[in-house]
DOVO-43055 format. One line per 3 residues: number of its first residue (from 1); their letters; for each residue x, y, z of C-alpha. Coordinates in steps of 0.02 Angstrom, whole numbers. Each point is the difference from the previous one (the first is absolute). Layout:
residues N
NUM	a	X,Y,Z | ...
END
This chain:
residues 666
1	xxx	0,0,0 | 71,172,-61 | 61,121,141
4	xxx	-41,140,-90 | -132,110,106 | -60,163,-78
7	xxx	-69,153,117 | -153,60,-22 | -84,173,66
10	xxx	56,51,155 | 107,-120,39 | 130,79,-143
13	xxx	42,125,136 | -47,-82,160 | 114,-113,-27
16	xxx	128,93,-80 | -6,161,58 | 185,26,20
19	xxx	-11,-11,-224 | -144,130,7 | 69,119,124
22	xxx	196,-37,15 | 2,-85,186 | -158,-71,103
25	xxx	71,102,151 | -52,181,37 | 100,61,-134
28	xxx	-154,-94,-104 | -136,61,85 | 99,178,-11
31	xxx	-35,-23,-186 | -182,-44,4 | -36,166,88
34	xxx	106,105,-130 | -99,-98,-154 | -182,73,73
37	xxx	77,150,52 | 71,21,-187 | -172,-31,-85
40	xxx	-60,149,84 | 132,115,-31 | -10,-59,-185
43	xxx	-184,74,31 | 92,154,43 | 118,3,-139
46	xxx	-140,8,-135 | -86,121,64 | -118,-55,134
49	xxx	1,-1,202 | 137,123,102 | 2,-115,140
52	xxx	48,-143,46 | -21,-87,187 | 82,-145,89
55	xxx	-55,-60,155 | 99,-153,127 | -136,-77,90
58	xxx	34,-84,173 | -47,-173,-75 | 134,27,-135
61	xxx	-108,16,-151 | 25,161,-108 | -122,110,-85
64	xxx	36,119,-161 | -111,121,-32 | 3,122,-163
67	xxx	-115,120,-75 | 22,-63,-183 | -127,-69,-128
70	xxx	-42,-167,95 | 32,-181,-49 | -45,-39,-207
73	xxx	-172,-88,4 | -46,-36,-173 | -14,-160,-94
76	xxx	133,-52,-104 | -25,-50,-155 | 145,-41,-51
79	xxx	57,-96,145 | -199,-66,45 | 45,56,164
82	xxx	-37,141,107 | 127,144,19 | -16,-14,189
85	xxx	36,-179,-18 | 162,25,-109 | 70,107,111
88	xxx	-43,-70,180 | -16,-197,-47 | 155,-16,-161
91	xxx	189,12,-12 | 49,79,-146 | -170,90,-14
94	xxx	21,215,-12 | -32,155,-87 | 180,37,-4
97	xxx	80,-98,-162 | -24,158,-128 | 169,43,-61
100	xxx	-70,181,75 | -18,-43,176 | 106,72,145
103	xxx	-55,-74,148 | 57,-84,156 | -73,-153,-49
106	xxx	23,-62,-139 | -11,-190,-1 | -167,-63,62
109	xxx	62,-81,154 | -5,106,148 | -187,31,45
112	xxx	-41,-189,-46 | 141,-78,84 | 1,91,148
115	xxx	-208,-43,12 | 61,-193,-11 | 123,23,132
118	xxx	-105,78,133 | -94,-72,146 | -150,120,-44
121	xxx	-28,136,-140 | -146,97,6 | -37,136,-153
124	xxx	-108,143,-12 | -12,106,-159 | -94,151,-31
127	xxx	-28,84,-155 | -148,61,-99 | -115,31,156
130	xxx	17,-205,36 | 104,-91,135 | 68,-170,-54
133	xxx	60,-111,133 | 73,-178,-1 | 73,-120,132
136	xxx	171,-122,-16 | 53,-133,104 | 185,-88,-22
139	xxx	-18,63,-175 | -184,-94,-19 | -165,138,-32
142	xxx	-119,1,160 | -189,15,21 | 7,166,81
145	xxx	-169,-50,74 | 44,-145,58 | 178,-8,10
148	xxx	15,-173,-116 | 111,-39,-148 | -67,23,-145
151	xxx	-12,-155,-116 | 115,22,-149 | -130,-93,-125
154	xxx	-151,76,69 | -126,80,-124 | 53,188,-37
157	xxx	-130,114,-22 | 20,194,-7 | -76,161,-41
160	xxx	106,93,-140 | 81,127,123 | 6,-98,157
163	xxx	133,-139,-58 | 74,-54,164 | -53,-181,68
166	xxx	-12,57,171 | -48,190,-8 | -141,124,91
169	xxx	-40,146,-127 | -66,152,104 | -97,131,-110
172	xxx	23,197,17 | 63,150,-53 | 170,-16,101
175	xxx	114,76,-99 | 146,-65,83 | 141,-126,-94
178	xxx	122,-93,74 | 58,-179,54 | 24,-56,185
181	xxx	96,-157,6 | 24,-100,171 | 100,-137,-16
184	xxx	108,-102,145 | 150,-106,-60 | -13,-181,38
187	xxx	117,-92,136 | -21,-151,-82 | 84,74,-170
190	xxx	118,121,96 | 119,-17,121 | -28,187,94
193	xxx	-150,138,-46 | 50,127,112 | 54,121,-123
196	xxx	111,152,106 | -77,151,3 | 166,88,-22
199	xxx	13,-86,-188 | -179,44,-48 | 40,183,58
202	xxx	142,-3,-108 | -80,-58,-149 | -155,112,5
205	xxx	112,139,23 | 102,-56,-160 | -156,-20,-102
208	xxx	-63,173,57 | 153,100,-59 | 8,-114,-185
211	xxx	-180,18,-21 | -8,200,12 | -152,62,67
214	xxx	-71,-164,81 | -32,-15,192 | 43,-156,100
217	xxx	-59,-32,157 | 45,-145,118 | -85,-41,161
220	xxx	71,-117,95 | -124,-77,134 | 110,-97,110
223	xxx	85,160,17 | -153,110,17 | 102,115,-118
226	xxx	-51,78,-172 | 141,93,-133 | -53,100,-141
229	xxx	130,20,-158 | -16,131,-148 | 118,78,-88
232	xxx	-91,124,-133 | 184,33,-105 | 40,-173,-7
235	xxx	187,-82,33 | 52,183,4 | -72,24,167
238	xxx	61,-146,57 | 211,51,-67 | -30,153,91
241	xxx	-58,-73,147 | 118,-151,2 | 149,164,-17
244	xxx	-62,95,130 | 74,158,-63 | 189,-90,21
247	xxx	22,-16,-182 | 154,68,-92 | -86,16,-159
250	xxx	-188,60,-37 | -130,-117,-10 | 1,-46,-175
253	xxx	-133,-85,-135 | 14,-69,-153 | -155,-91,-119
256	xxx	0,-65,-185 | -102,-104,-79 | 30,-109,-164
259	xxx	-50,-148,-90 | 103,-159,-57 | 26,-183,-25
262	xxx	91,-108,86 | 59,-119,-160 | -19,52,-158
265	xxx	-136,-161,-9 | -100,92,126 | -148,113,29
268	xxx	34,185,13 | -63,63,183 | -2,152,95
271	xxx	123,40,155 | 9,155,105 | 99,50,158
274	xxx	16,134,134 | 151,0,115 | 33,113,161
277	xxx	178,0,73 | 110,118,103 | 166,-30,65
280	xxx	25,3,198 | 159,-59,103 | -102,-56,128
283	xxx	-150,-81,-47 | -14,-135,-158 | -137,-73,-69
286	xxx	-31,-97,-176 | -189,-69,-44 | -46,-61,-176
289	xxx	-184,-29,-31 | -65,-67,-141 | -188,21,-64
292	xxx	-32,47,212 | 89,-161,55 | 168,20,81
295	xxx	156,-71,-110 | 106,-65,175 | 93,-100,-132
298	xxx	27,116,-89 | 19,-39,-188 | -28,133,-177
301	xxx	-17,154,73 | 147,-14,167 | 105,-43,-146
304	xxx	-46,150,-112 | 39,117,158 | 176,-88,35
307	xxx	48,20,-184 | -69,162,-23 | 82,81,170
310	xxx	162,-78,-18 | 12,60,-193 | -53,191,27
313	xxx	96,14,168 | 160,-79,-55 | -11,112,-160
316	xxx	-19,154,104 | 133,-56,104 | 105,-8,-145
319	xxx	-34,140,-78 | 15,111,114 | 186,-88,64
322	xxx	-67,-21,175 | 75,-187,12 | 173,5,86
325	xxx	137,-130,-70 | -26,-142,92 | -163,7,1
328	xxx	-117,-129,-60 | -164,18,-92 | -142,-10,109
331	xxx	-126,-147,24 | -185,9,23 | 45,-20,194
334	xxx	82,162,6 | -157,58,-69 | -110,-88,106
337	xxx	95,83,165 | -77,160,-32 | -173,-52,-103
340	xxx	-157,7,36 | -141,-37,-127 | -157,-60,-49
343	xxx	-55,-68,-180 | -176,-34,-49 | -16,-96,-151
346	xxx	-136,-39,-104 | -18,-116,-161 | -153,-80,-104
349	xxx	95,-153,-30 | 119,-82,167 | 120,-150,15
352	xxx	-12,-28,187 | 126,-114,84 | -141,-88,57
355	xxx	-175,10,92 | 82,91,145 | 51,141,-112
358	xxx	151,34,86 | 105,41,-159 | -8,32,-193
361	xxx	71,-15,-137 | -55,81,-145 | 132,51,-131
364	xxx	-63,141,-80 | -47,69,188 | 166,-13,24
367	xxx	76,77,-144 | -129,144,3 | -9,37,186
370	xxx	228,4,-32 | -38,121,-147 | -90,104,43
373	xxx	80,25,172 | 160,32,-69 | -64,143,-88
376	xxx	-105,81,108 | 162,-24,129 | 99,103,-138
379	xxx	-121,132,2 | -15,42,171 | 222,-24,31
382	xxx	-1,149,-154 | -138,116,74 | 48,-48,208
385	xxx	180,-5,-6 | 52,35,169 | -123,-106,59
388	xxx	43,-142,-120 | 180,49,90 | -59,-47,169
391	xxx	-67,-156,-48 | 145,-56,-91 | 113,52,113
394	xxx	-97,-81,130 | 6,-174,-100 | 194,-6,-36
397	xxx	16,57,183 | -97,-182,47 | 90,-101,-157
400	xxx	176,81,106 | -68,-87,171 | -57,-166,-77
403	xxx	171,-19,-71 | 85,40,166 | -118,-108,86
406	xxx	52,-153,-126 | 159,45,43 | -26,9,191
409	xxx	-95,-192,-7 | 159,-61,-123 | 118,62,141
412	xxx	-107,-87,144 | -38,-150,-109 | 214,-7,3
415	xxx	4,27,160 | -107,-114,91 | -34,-155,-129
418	xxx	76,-175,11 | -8,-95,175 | 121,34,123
421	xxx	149,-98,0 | 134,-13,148 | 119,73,-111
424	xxx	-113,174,-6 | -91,-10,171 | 7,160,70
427	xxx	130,55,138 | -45,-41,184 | -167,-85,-67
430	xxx	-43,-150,106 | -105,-139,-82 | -109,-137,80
433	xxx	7,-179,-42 | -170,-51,-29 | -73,27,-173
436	xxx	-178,-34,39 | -88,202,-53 | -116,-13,131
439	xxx	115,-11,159 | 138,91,-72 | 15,190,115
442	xxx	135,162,-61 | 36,112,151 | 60,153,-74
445	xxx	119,73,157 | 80,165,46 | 201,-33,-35
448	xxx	112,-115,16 | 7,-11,195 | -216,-31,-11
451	xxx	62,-136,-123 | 123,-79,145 | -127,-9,130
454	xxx	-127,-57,-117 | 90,-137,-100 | 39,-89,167
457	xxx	-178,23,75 | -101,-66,-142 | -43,-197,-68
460	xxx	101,-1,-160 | -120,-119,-65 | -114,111,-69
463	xxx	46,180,42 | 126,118,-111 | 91,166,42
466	xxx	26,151,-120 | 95,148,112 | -19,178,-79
469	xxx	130,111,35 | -54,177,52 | -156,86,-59
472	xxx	-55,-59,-177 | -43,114,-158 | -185,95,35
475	xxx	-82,-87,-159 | -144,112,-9 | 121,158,-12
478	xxx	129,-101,-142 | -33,-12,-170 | 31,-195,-76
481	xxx	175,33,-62 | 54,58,184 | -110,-127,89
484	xxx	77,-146,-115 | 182,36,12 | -9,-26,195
487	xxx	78,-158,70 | -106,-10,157 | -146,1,-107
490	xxx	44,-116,-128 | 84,-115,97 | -179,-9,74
493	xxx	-94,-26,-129 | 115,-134,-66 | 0,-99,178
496	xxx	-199,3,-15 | 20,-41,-187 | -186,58,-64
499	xxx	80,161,-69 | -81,161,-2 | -157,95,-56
502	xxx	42,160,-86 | -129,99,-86 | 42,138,-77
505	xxx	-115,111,-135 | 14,-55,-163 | 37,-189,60
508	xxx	-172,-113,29 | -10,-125,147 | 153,-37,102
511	xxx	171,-64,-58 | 126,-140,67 | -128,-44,165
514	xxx	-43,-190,6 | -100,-61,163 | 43,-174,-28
517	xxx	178,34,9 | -1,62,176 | 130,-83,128
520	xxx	-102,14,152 | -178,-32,73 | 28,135,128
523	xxx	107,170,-22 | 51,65,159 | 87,191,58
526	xxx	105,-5,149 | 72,155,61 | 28,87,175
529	xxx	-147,89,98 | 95,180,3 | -24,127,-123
532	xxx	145,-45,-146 | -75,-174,22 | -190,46,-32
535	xxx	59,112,-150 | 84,-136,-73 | -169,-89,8
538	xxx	-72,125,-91 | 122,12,-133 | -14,-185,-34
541	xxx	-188,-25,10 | 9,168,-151 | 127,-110,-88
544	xxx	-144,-159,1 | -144,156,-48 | 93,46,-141
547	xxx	89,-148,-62 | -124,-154,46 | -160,58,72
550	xxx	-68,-168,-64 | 77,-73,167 | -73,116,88
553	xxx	-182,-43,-67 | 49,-175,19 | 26,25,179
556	xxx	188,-70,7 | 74,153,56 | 37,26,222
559	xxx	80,74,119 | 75,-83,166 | -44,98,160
562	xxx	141,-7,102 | -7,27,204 | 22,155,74
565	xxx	33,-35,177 | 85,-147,77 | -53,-27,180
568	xxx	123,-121,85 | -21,-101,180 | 92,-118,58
571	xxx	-115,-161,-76 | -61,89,-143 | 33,131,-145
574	xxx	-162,92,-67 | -29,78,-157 | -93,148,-31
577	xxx	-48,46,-183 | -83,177,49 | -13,118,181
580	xxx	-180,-40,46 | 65,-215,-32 | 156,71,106
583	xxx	-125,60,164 | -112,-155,-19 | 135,-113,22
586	xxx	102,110,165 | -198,7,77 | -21,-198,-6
589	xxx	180,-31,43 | 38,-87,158 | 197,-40,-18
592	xxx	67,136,88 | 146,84,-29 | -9,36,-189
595	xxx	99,113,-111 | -91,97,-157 | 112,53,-157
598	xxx	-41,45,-161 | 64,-135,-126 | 153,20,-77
601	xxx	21,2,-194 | -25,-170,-119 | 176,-15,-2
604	xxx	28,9,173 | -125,-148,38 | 50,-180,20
607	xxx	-68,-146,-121 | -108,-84,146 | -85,183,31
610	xxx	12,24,-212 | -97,-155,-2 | -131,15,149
613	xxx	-57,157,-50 | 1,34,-173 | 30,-162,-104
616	xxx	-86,-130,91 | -152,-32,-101 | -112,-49,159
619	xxx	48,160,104 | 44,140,-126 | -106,163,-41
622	xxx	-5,38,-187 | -107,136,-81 | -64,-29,-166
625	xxx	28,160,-109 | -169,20,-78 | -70,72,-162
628	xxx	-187,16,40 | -15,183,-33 | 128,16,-117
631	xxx	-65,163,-54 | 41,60,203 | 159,-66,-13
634	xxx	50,77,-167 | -34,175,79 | 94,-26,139
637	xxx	149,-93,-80 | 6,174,-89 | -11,116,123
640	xxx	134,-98,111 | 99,-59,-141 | -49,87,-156
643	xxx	81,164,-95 | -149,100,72 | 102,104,132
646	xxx	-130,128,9 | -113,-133,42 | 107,-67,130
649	xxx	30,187,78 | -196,25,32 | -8,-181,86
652	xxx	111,16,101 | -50,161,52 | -177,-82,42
655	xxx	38,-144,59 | 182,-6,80 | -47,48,161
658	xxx	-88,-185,17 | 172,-79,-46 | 123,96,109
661	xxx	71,-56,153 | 7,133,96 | 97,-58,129
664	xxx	136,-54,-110 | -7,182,-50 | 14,76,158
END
């Protein structure tokens, strides 16, 4: 017997949803919302409805509600079906196929598959003074009286403008349009339908500023919150908004239309673009959108602004002998550093990637978007010149830091690659013997005399010693090239052997940093309890900010307490770690006489004291340095440690006076 089983109705996306809508997790159901959604600003885009309305329920079903000319309700001749029917009940069944058709959607699919993939989808559609209404279950029509399936072969029977199977037709002079659609995803076809609110705010507020003119509104019920976009200029609203008056350059917008082929072989269509940029050096930001859906793969038209920017830039450049010898010609990056921009693209004819629209790639989009571009770019350098200046100069400025930056991760890449033989093991660096990752400890200790006391107090099995000699390199005060030709530091780095994490503009991500390649479960500072010893901690907890903040997040970064007091009697040595630990212990003490002395320095300790107090697992005090609010600990690591010595000044002069010692000062 053949294996062979074909799907039928629903169960072409109920089982397969992750073919319909790219995953059957919530990045699915994410899609099924933006398919209704994108009928209904379709509505918009020919001319009917300025609204549109999304609404989260607390049960996790959606609604989408528009103002536009209602569901199609005629018979269909042509396809002895009824329009309503096509387009609720068939893949591959829409109004969108013309060679002159813009919209959203385009293939037939959303509306329809997302009905068979829900637990429930209930549809009301007004237009001509009626209201048309029909019920779904698990893709199956309902009874809405009763609430039963409808049989698929039972006798159909309808009057010419009713058409729907299950479908109460309310009479009057309502002039109101518009389709509601309520709809919950089904858990037994996805994974997750708890769409974040956060991602359908940001995609109502994209579709508001690429559909000019049309309101979105989201209310969000488990929230009991309700957001309201519009943006009556369009994307160039939305540039100016996104530059908050930072820009180096004027907001600037450029639109063409033009008509084309994509082979010689086929039909001629019509394309048309409008593109908003500016140039800022602190904010960037690059969306494509194609027919209103956003292009995060990019595709025709990213490729026309890369060629196009590079080419008229690079000429300028040129021409007007601003490159230095040496100098290489810029990149897209360079450009990118400095860029924002939004393009809005429209065509009658579109070669999506696939049915999640996420790129295109039309050829003659591409070649006309590139053209025309280029010479609108030429026009505006000639008639703007010191502006085109600024932006130039801006660009070659980033191209300048990219290259040093490739240079800086070359040098670091030199520096700290390969495994660490005995031959190139750093000077006074004291290993451990176990290799197991997850028991393996690095002490990093004040000097070599800390090192003494240390190396004979702890269990060589599994704990390692790196001494630092003085006070290291402030790291958020050095560029790379200083930072990088420091022995303390890199002879770090290489003993913990996951390399560093430089970002500098004009250089994505991070560079030479590998978390697998880490030496030790546990990274641990060690330094005295007086002032040169806490400074010290500071400068090497700046050194992990800068250099590896990934350990940080990871939580493998400490810092040993060491006692402050030692309280001796003659049966028993206590240790105190702080005063008020100090007075506890003296008021519950009984051994009488007892002598009280602050401790001496790490060097100064024995290995049995070394060992009972700070490197015994069981008994030692070790703070984990934290990253929680990193956004806290950025602003202080820059007022403390930072270039900002204004900044510093005013703190100071607030705040000292709960830092001094007075009696130190006295």
């Amino acid at each position: 017997m053949s294996e062979i089983v074909r799907l039928k109705g629903a169960d072409k996306v109920r089982k397969r949803a992750g073919v319909m809508f790219g995953s059957d997790d919530i990045e699915g159901v994410k899609h099924t919302l933006f398919e209704v959604v994108s009928n209904s600003i379709d509505e918009h885009k020919k001319g009917y409805g300025g609204i549109v309305k999304v609404v989260k329920h607390k049960d996790m079903s959606y609604s989408i509600i528009d103002e536009g000319r209602g569901l199609p309700m005629a018979w269909n001749e042509k396809e002895h079906a009824y329009d309503w029917e096509l387009t609720l009940r068939t893949l591959y069944a829409g109004s969108n196929y013309n060679d002159d058709s813009e919209a959203l959607g385009l293939n037939g699919l959303g509306l329809c598959a997302t009905q068979y993939s829900s637990e429930f989808m209930n549809v009301t559609s007004c237009k001509k003074g009626k209201t048309y209404s029909a019920s779904f279950r698990q893709g199956r029509p309902v009874d809405k009286d009763s609430g039963e399936f409808v049989k698929e072969d039972s006798d159909m029977t309808f009057t010419e403008d009713e058409g729907l199977r299950v479908i109460s037709v309310q009479s009057g002079k309502s002039s109101r349009t518009g389709t509601t659609i309520h709809y919950k995803p089904d858990m037994d076809v996805f994974t997750d339908i708890d769409i974040p609110s956060d991602w359908i705010v940001e995609t109502l507020k994209k579709q508001a500023y690429i559909n000019k003119g049309l309101a979105l509104e989201f209310v969000d019920e488990t929230a009991d919150t309700k957001i309201r976009y519009h943006y009556p200029n369009g994307i160039y609203d939305y540039v100016k908004e996104v530059s908050s008056g930072k820009g180096i350059s004027d907001i600037i917008s450029f639109s063409d239309s033009g008509k084309g082929k994509d082979r010689a072989d086929k039909p001629e269509y019509d394309a048309r673009y409008e593109m908003v940029f500016t140039f800022n050096n602190e904010i960037t930001r690059q969306e494509c959108f194609h027919n209103s859906s956003e292009l995060t793969n990019g595709g025709s038209t990213a490729d026309a602004i890369s060629t196009a920017f590079i080419s008229s830039i690079h000429d300028f450049l040129n021409k007007n002998k601003l490159y230095n010898k040496g100098d290489k010609k810029i990149k897209f990056a360079d450009v990118q550093d400095s860029f924002i921009y939004v393009i809005s693209s429209f065509s009658t004819r579109t070669s999506y990637e696939n049915q999640t629209k996420k790129s295109i790639n039309n050829r003659f989009i591409k070649e006309f978007v590139t053209g025309s571009l280029k010479h609108e770019l030429e026009i505006y350098f000639t008639e703007n010149p010191m502006e085109a200046g600024r932006i130039c100069s801006q660009v070659l400025n980033n191209s300048r830091a990219r290259c040093k930056a490739e240079k800086t991760r070359l040098d670091i890449k030199k520096k700290l690659s390969g495994k660490m033989s005995f031959g190139d093991k750093p000077k006074n660096f004291v290993d451990c013997r176990t290799k197991d990752m997850g028991k393996r400890e690095l002490f990093i200790v004040e000097g070599l005399s800390a090192l003494g006391s240390c190396k004979m107090g702890r269990d060589s099995n599994f704990q390692a010693i790196m001494p630092i000699r003085g006070k290291i390199l402030n790291c958020l005060k050095s560029d790379y090239s200083k930072i990088f030709k420091s022995e303390i530091i890199t002879d770090l780095l290489k003993v913990l052997g996951c390399g560093a994490e430089v970002k500098v503009k004009g250089m994505n991500g991070i560079s030479s940093f590998n978390m697998d390649n880490l030496n030790f479960n546990n990274i641990i500072i060690l330094t005295d309890s007086d002032k040169d010893g806490m400074q010290i901690r500071c400068l090497v907890i700046t050194m992990f900010y800068r250099l590896a903040p990934t350990l940080i997040k990871e939580g493998k970064l400490y810092i040993a307490e060491t006692p402050l007091f030692e309280i001796n009697t003659k049966r028993k040595t206590y240790y105190a770690y702080s005063d008020k630990e100090k007075d506890r212990i003296l008021g519950k003490l009984k051994d009488r006489p007892y002598t009280v002395q602050r401790s001496k320095g790490l060097g100064e300790n024995t290995g049995d004291m070394m060992w009972e107090t700070t490197l015994n697992p069981e008994n030692r005090k070790l703070i984990q340095v934290s990253m929680n609010d990193i956004e806290s600990i950025t602003a202080d690591m820059d007022v403390f440690m930072g270039d900002d010595i204004e900044g510093r000044k005013r703190f100071i002069e607030e705040h000292g006076h709960k830092y001094i010692d007075y009696s130190e000062v006295m």
